[in-house]
Backbone as CSV, one residue per row, in Angstrom:
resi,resn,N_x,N_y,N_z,CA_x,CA_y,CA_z,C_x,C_y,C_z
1,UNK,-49.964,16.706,20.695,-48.538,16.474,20.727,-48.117,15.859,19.389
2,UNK,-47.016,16.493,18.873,-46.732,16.186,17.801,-45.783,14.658,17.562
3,UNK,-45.879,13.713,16.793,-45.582,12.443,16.528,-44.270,12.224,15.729
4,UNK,-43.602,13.520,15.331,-42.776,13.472,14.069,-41.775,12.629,14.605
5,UNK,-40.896,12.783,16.043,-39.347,12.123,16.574,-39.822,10.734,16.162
6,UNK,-41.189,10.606,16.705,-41.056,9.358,16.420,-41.409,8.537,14.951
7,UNK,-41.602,9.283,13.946,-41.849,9.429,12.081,-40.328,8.938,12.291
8,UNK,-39.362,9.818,12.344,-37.745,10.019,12.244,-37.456,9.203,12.395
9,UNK,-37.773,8.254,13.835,-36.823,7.012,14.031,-37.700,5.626,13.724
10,UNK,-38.593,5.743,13.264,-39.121,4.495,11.922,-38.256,4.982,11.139
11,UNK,-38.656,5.974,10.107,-37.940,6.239,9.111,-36.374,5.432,9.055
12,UNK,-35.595,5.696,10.263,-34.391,4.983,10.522,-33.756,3.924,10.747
13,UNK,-34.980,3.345,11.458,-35.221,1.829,11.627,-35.137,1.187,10.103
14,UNK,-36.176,1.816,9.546,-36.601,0.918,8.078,-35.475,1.430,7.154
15,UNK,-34.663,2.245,7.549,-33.035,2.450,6.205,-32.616,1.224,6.671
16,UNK,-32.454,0.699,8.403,-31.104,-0.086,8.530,-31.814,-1.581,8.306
17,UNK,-32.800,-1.960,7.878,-33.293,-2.998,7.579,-32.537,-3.539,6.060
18,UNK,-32.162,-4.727,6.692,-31.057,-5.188,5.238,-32.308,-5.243,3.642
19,UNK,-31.851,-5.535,2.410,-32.912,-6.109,1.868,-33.270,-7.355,2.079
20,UNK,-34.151,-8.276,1.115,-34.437,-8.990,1.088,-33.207,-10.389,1.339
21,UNK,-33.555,-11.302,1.973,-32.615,-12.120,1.860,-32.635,-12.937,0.617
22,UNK,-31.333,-12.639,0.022,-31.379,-12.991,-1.290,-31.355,-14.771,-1.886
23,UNK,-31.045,-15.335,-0.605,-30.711,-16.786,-1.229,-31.968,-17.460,-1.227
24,UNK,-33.384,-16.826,-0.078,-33.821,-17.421,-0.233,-35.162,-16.928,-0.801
25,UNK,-35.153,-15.888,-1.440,-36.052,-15.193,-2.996,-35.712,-15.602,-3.852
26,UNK,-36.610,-16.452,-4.664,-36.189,-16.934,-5.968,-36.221,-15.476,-6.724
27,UNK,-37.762,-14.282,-6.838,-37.633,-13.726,-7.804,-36.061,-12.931,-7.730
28,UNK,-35.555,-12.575,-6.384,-34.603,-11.716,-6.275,-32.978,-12.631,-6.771
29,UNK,-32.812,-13.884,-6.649,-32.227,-14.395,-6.965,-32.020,-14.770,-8.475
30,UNK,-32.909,-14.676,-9.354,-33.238,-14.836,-10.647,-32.775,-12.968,-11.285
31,UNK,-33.238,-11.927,-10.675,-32.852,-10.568,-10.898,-31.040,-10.211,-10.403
32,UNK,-30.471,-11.189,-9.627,-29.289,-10.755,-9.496,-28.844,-11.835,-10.659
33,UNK,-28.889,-12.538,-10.820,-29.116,-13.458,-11.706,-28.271,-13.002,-13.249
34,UNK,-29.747,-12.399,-13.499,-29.977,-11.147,-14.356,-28.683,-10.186,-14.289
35,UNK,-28.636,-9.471,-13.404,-27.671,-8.708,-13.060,-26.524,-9.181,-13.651
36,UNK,-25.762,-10.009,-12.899,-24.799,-10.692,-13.311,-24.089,-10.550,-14.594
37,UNK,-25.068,-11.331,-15.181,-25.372,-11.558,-16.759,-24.660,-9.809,-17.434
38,UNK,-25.566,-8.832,-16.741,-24.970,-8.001,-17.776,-24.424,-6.970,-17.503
39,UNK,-23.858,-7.279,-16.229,-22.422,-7.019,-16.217,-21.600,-7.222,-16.589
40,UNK,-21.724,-8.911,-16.938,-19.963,-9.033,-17.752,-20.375,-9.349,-19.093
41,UNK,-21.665,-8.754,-20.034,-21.953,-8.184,-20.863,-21.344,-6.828,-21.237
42,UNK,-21.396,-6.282,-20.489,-20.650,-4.450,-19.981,-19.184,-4.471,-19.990
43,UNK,-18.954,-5.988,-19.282,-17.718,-5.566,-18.923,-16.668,-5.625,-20.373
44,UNK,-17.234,-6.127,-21.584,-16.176,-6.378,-22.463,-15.986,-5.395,-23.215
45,UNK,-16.786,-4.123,-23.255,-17.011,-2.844,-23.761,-15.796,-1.785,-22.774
46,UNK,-15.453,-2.565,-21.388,-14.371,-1.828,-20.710,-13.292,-1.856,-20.832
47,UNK,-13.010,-2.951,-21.791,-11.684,-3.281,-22.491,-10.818,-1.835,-23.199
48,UNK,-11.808,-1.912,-23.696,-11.739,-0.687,-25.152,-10.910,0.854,-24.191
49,UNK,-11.167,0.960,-23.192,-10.643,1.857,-22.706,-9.225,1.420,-21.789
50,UNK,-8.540,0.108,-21.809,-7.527,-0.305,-21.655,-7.555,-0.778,-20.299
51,UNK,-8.177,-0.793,-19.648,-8.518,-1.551,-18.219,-8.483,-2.835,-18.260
52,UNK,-7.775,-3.212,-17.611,-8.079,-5.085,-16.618,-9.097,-5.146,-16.294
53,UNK,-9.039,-6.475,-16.103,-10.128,-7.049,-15.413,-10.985,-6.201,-14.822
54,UNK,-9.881,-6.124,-13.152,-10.340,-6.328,-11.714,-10.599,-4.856,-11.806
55,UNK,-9.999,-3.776,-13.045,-10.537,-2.395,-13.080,-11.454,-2.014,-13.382
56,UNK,-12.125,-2.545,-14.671,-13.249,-2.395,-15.630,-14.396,-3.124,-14.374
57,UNK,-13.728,-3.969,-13.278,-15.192,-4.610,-12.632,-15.930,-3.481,-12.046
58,UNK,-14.442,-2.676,-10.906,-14.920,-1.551,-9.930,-16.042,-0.943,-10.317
59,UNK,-17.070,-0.678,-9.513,-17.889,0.600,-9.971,-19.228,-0.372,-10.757
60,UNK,-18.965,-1.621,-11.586,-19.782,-2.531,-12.235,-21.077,-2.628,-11.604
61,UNK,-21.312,-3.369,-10.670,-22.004,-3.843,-9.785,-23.161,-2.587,-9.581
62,UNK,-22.801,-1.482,-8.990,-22.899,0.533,-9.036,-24.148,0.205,-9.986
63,UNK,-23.582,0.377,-10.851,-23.804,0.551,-12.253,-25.132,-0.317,-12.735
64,UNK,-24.937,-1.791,-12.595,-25.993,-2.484,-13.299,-26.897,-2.371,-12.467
65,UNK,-26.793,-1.832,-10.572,-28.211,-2.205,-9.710,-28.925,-1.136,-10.043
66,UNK,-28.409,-0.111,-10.615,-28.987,1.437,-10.586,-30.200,1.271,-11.846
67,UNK,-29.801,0.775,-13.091,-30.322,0.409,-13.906,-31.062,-0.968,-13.656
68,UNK,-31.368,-2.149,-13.182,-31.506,-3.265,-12.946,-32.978,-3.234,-11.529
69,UNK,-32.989,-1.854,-11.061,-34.400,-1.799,-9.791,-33.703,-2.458,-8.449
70,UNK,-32.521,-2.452,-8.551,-31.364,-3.737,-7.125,-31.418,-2.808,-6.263
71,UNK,-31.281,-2.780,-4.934,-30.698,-2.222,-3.921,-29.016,-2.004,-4.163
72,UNK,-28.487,-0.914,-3.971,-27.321,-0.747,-3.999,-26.301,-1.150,-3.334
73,UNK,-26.828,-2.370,-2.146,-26.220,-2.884,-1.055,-25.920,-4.591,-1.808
74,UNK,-25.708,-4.619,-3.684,-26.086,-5.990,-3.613,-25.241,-5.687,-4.783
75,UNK,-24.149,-4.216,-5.062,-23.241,-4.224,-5.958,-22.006,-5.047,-5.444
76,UNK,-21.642,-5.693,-4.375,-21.004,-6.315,-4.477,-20.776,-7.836,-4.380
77,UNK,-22.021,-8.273,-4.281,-22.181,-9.340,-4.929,-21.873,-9.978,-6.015
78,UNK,-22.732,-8.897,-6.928,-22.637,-9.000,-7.854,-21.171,-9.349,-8.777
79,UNK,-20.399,-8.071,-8.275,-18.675,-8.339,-8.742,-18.381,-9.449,-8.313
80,UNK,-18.616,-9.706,-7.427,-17.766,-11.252,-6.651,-18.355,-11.917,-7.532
81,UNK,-19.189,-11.918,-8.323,-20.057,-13.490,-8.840,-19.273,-13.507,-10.154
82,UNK,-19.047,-12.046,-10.606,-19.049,-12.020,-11.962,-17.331,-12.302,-12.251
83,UNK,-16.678,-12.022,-10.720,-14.856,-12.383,-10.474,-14.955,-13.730,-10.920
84,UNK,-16.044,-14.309,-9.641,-15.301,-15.911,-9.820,-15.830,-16.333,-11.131
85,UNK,-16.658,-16.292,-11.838,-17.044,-16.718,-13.469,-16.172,-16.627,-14.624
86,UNK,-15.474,-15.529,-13.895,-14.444,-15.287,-15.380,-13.210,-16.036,-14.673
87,UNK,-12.522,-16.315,-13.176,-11.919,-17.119,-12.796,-12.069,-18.606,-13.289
88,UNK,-13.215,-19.072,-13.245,-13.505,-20.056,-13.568,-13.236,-20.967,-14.853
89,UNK,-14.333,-19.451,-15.973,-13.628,-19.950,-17.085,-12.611,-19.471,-17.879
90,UNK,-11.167,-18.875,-16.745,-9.875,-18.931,-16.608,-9.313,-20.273,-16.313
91,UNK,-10.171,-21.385,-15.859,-9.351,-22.849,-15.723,-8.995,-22.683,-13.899
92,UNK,-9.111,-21.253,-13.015,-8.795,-21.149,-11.790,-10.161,-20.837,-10.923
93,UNK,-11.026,-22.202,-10.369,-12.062,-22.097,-10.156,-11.735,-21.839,-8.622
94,UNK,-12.429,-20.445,-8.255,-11.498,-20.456,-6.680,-12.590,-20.985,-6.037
95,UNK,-13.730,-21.880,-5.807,-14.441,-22.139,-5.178,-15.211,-21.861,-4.474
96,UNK,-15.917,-20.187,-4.577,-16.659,-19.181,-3.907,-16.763,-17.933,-3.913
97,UNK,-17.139,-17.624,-3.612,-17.357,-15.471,-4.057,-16.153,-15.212,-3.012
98,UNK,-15.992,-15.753,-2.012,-15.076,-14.829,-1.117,-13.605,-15.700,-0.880
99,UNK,-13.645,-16.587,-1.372,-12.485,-17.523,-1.655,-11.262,-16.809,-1.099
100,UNK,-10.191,-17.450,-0.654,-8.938,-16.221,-0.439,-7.785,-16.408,-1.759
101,UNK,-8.236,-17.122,-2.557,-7.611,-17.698,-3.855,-7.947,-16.566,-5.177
102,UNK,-9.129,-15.965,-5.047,-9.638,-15.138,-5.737,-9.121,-13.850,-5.962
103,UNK,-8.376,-13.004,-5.044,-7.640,-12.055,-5.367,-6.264,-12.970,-6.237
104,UNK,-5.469,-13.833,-5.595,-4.971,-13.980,-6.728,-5.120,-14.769,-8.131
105,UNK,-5.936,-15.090,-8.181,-6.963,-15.743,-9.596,-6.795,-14.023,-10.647
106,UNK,-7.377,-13.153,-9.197,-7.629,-11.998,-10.559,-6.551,-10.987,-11.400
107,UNK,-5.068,-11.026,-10.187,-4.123,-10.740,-10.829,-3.415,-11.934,-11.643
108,UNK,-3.546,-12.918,-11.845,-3.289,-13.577,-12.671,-3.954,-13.541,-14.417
109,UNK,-5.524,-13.086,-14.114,-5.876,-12.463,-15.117,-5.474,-10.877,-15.477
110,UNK,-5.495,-10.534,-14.741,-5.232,-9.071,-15.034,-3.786,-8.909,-16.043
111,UNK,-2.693,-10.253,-15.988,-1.744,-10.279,-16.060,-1.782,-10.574,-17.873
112,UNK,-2.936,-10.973,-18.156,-3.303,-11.617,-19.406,-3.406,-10.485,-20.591
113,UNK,-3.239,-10.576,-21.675,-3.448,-9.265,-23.126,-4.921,-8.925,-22.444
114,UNK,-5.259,-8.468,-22.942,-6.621,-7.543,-22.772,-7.743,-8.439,-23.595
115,UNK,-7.469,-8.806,-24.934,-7.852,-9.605,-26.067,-8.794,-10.692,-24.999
116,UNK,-7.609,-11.438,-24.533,-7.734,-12.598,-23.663,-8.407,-12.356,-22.926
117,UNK,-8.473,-11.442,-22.107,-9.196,-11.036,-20.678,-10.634,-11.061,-21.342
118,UNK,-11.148,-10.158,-22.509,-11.972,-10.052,-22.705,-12.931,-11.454,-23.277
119,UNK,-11.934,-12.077,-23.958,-12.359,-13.679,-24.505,-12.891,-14.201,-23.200
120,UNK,-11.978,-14.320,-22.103,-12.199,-14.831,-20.781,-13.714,-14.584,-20.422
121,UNK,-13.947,-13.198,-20.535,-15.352,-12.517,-20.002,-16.492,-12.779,-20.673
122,UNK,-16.193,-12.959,-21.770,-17.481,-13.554,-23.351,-17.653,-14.802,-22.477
123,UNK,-16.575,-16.089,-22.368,-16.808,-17.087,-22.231,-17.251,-17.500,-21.302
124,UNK,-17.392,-16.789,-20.007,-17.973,-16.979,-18.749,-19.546,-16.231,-18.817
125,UNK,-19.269,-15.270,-19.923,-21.094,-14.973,-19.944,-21.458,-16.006,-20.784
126,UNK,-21.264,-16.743,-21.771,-21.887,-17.623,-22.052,-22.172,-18.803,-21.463
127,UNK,-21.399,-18.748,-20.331,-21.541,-20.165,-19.700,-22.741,-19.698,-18.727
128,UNK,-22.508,-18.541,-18.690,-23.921,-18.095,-17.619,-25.148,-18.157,-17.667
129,UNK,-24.960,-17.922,-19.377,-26.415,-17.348,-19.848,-26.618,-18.602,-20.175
130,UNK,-26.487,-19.774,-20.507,-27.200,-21.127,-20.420,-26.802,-22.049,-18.830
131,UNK,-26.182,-21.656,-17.807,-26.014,-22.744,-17.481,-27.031,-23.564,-16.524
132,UNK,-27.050,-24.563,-16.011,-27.865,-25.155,-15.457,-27.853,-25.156,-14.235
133,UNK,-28.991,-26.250,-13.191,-28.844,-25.372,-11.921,-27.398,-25.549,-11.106
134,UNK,-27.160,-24.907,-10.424,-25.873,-25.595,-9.987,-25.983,-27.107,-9.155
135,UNK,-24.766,-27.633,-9.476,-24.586,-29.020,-9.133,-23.927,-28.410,-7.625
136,UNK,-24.131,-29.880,-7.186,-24.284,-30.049,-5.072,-22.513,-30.110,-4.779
137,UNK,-21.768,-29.930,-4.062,-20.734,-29.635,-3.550,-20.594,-31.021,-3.770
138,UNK,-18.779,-31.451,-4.261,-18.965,-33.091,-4.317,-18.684,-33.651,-2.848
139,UNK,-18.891,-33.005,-1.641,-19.019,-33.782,-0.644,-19.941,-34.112,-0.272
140,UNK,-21.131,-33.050,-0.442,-23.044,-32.963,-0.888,-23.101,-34.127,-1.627
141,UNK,-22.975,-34.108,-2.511,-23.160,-35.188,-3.667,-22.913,-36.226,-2.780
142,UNK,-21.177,-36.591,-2.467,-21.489,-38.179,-1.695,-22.003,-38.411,-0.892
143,UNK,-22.225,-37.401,0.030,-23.266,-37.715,1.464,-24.901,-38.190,0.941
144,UNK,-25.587,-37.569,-0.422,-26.557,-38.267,-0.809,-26.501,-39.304,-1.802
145,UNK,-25.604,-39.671,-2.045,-25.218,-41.174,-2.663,-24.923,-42.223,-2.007
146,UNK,-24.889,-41.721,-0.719,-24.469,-43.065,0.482,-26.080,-43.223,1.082
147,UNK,-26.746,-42.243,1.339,-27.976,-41.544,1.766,-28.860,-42.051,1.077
148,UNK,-30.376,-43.092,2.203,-31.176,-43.348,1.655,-32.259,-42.573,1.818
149,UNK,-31.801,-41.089,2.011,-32.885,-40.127,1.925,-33.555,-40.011,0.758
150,UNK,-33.029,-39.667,-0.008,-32.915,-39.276,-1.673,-32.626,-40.095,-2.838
151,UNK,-33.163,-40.437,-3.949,-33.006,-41.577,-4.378,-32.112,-41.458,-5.317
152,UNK,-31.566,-42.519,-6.072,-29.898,-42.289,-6.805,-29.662,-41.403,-7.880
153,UNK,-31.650,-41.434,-8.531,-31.307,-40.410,-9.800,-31.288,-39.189,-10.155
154,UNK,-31.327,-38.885,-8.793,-31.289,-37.548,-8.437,-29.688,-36.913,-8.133
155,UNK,-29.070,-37.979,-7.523,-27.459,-37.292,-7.469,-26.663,-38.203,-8.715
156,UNK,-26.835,-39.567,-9.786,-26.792,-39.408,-10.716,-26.228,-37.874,-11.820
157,UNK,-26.604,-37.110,-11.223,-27.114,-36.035,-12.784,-25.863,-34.705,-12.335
158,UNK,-25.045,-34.734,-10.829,-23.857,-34.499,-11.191,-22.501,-34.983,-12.182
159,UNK,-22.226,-33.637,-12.648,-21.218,-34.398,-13.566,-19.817,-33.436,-13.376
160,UNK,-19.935,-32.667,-12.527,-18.654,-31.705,-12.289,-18.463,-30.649,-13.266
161,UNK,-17.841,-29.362,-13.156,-17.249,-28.643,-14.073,-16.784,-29.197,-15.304
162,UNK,-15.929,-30.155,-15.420,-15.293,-30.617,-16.522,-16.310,-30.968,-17.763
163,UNK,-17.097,-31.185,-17.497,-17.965,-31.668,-18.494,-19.172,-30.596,-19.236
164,UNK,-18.803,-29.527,-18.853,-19.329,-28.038,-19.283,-19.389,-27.863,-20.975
165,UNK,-20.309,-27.768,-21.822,-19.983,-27.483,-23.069,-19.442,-26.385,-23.295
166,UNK,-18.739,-26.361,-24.526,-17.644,-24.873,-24.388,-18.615,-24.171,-25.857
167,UNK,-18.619,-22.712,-25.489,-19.670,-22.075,-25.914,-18.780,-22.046,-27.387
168,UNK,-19.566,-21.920,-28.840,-19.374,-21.945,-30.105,-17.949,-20.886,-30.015
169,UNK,-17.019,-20.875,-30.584,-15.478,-20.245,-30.345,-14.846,-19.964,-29.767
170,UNK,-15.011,-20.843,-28.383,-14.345,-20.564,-27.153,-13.322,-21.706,-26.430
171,UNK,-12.470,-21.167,-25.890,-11.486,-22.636,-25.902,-11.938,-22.866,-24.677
172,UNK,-12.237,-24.630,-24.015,-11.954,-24.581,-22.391,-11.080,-24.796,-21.929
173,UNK,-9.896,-24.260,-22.857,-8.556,-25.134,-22.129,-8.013,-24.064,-20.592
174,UNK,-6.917,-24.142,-20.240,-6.767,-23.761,-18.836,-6.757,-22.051,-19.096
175,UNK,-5.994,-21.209,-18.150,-6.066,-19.796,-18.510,-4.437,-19.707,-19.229
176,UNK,-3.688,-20.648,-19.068,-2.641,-20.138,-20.130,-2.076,-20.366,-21.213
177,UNK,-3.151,-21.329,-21.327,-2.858,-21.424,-23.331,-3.660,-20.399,-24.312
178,UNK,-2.913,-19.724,-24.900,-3.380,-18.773,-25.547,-3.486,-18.698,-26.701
């Protein structure tokens, strides 16, 4: 008796299996990481063809997993990461990939010269490509500063956004001084 129906529905089983869970793979987390990075490397080359932002992103994500070894189920991550970064260092930090502040963060950029948009996108890859690990939510932070779990010099070493070095020709001022 032949075994194949049941070949077929492994086979089917193992498509609908998500990938890896990404938050808690370092290597996979370090490769979206990666990703990230050069996408909005990419993305300032989308300028040139007169696109915004939130246009030049579409399709991004596509694009870098295909080249990058990613599952294609992790292009939109990716955009969301690479939205809120350039939100960010727009001066409009919406506070998360899925924020409900973030669509309008991005027509607010979109609203910007192109020049700008693209300055915007340099300056958030540079903040990427050095930055450090991320700092603890500041409600995280005070819950282990009250907390004799953990000892002080360890939550010490938050210092918030504001204190970000601004990459060699880049302004940190807000998104509308130009």
């Amino acid at each position: 008796m032949s075994d194949a129906p049941e070949t077929a529905v492994a086979h089917e089983a193992d498509a609908a299996v998500p990938p890896a869970v990404w938050a808690s793979d370092a290597a996979l987390t370090t490769q979206l990481h990666d990703a990230t990075l050069t996408l909005l490397d990419l993305l300032v080359h989308r300028f040139d063809d007169e696109l915004v932002f939130s246009e030049a992103l579409v399709g991004g994500g596509e694009a870098v997993c295909s080249f990058s070894d990613l599952d294609e189920s992790f292009a939109p991550i990716i955009e969301a990461e690479a939205a809120r970064l350039v939100a960010e260092a727009a001066g409009l930090p919406p506070g998360g990939l899925f924020a409900p502040a973030l669509p309008a963060y991005l027509a607010e950029i979109d609203a910007l010269p192109l020049r700008r948009q693209a300055n915007l996108v340099l300056t958030a890859a540079d903040y990427y490509a050095v930055a450090p690990a991320p700092a603890p939510h500041p409600r995280i932070a005070a819950f282990y500063a009250r907390s004799t779990v953990r000892p002080p010099a360890q939550t010490a070493a938050y210092t918030g956004p504001a204190d970000r070095p601004t990459p060699v020709g880049a302004s940190p001022t807000a998104l509308h001084s130009r």
